[in-house]
C-alpha positions in Angstrom: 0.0 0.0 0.0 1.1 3.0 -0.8 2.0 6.0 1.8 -1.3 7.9 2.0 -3.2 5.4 0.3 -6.7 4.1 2.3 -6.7 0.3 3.3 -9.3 -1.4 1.9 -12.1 -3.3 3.9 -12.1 -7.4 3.1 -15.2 -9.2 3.2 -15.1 -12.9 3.2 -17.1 -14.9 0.8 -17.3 -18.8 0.4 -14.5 -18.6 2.7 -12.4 -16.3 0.3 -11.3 -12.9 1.1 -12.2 -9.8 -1.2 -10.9 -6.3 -1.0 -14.3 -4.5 -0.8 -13.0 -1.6 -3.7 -16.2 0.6 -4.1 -14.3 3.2 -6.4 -13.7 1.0 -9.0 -17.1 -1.0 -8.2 -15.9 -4.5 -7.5 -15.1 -7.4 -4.9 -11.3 -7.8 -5.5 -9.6 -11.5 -4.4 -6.5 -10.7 -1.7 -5.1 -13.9 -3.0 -5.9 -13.0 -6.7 -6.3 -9.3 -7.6 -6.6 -10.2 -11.0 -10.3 -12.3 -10.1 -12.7 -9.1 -10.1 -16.6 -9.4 -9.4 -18.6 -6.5 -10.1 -21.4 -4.9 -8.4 -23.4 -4.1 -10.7 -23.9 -7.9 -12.2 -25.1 -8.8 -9.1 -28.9 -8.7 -8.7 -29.7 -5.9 -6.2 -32.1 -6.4 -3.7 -31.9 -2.6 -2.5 -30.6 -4.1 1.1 -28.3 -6.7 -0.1 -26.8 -8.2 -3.4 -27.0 -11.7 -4.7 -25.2 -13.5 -7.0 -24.6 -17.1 -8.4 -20.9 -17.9 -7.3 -18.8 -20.3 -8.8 -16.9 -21.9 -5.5 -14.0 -23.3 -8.0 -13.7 -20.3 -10.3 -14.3 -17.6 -7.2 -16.5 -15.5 -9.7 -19.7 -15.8 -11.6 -19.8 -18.7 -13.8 -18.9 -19.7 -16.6 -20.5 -23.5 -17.0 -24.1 -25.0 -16.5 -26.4 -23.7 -13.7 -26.6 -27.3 -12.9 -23.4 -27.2 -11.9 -23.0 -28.6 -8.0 -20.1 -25.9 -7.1 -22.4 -23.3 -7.8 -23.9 -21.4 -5.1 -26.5 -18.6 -4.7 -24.5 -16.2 -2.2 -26.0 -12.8 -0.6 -23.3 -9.6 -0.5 -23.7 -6.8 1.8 -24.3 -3.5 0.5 -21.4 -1.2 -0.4 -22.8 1.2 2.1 -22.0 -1.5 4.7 -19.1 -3.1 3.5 -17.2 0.2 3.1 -19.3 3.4 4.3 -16.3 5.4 4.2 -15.1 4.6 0.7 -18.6 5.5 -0.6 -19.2 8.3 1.4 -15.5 9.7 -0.4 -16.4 8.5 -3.8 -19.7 10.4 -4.0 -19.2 13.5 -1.8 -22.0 12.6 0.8 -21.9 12.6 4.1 -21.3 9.5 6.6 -24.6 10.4 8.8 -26.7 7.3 8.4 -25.1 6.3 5.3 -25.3 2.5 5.9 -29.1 3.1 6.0 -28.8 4.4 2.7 -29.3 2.1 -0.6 -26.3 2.0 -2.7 -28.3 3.3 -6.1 -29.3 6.3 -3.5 -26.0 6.9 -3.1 -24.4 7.0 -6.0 -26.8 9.3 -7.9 -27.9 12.4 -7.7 -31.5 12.7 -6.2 -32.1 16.2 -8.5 -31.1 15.0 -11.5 -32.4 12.2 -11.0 -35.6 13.2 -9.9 -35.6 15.5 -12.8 -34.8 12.7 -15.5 -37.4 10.7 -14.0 -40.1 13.5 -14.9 -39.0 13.6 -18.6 -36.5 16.2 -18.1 -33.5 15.5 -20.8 -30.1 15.5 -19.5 -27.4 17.8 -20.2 -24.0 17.8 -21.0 -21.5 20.4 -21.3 -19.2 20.5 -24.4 -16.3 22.9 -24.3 -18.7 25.2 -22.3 -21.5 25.1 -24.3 -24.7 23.2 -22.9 -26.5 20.5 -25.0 -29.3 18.0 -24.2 -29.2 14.7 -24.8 -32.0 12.8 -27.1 -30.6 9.4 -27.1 -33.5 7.8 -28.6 -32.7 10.0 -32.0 -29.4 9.9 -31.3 -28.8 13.3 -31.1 -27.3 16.4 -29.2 -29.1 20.0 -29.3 -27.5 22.7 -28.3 -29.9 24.5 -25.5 -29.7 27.8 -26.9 -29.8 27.0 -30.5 -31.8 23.9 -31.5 -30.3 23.9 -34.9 -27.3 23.0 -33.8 -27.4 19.3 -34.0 -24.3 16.9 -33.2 -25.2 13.2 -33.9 -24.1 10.9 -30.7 -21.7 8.6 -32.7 -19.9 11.6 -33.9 -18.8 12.1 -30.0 -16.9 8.7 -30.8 -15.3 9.2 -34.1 -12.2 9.4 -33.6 -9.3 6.9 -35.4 -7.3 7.4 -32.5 -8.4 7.8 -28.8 -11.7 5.5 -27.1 -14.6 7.8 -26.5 -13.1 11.0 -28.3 -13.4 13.2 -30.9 -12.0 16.0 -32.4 -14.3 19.2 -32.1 -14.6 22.7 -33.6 -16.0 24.9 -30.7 -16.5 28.0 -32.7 -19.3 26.1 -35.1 -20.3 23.6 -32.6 -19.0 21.1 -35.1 -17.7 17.1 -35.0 -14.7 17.2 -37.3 -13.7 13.6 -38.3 -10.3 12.8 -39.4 -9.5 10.4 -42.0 -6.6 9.3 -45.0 -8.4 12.3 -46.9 -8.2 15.0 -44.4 -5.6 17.3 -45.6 -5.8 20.0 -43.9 -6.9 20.4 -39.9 -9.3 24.1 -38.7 -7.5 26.4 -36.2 -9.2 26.1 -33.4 -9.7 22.4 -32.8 -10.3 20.6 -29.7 -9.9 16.9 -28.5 -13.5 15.8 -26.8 -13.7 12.9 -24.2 -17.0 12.0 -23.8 -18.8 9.8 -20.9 -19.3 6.4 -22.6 -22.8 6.6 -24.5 -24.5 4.5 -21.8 -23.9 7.5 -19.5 -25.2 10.1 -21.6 -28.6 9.0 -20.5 -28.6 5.2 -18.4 -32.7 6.2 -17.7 -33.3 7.0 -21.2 -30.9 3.8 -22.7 -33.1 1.7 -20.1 -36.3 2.5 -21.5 -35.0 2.2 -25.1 -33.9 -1.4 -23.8 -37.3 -1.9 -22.3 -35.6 -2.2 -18.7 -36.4 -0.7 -15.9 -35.7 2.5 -15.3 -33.2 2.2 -12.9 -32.0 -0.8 -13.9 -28.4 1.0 -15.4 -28.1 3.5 -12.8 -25.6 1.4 -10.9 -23.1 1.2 -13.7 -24.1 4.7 -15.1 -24.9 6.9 -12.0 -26.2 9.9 -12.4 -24.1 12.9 -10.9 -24.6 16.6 -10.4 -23.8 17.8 -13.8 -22.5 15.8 -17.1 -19.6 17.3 -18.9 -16.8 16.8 -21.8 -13.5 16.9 -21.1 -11.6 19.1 -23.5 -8.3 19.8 -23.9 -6.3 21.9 -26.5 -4.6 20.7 -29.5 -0.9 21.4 -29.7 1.3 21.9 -32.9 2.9 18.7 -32.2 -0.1 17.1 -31.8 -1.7 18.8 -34.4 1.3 17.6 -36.8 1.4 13.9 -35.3 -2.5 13.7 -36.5 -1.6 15.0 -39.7 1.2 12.4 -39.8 -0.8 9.4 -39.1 -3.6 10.4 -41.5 -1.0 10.5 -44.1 0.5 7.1 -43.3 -2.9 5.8 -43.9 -3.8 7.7 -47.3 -0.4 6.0 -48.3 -1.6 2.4 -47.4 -4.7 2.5 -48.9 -4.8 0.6 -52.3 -6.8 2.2 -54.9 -8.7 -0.6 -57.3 -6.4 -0.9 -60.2 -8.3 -0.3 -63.4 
């Protein structure tokens, strides 16, 4: 452990210890840190978890439910395994927290509240507020309706998971490619909140799950924002670089 660093809480199950690591969502093995279970594949009874666990695998598993090492096991709540840790990951206080559900816990009750009464989220794009329409796959911007940015374009980049490269002065996805020759002043790297996270209520309903049924995964938190960061020259030239790599390797059909 490292100077500074929290100790984690262990919790025993099936006779195996797990480091209880509620920032990162999962039951972690001391003897195995590489064997993760994960909260939120558990089925939540809102004052316990249960889950089917494999007692040769130490996990969920991976054969037939006939299987006579598998067990149906209840897990404490997060709130009660580790009140502290959850109390730190979502800025709430420790007053009665264990009485708390987890889903409570981890989401905002507002915005939540909000969402729940048809309100559209928001999210903040190089400080310029849009709201989400996940069903038509869409971003508006609040103050200007026509100014549409489709939801895959947040992940179009050749590059980087969940980013794209952004125009803030048009409000504009810019996608790079072998035929891109030349790249706007101006342009931005975007890192978006996976697409599940945009809206969990509204990809729920689209599912025809529950409504809360992805806020464990996806909580909701006080606000919903991009990060941006500015593109260097280097950077800038790098991009260029790679795109012209590729135009290279393309083959064009011979005639």
């Amino acid at each position: 452990m490292k100077p500074g660093e929290r100790r984690l809480p262990v919790y025993t199950l099936e006779g195996n210890d797990f480091f209880v690591d509620v920032a990162h969502g999962v039951l972690r093995e001391v003897a195995y840190p590489g064997n993760e279970i994960p909260f939120y594949l558990m089925k939540d009874k809102l004052d316990h978890y249960t889950m089917h666990f494999h007692r040769g695998i130490k996990n969920f598993p991976q054969s037939a439910m006939d299987d006579p090492q598998i067990v149906v096991v209840p897990v404490p709540k997060m709130v009660v395994l580790d009140a502290e840790g959850m109390a730190l990951k979502y800025g709430v206080s420790m007053d009665g927290i264990s009485q708390l559900r987890d889903v409570d816990v981890m989401n905002n009750q507002e915005q939540l509240a909000r969402r729940l009464n048809d309100e559209y989220p928001i999210i903040d794009i190089a400080s310029r507020d849009f709201r989400v329409y996940l069903g038509l796959g869409e971003l508006r911007d609040v103050t200007d309706p026509s100014r549409v940015i489709a939801i895959d374009d947040l992940y179009s980049s050749p590059f980087e998971r969940n980013a794209c490269y952004y125009l803030p002065k048009t409000c504009q996805v810019v996608k790079i490619g072998p035929d891109k020759k030349k790249l706007p002043a101006g342009l931005v790297k975007v890192i978006s909140p996976d697409r599940l996270a945009l809206d969990p209520i509204g990809a729920a309903r689209l599912y025809g799950l529950d409504d809360l049924e992805m806020l464990r995964r996806y909580p909701i938190g006080k606000r919903l924002e991009a990060h941006v960061s500015r593109l260097s020259k280097a950077e800038l030239t790098r991009i260029m670089n790679i795109c012209r790599i590729r135009s290279k390797r393309i083959k064009r059909p011979s005639l």
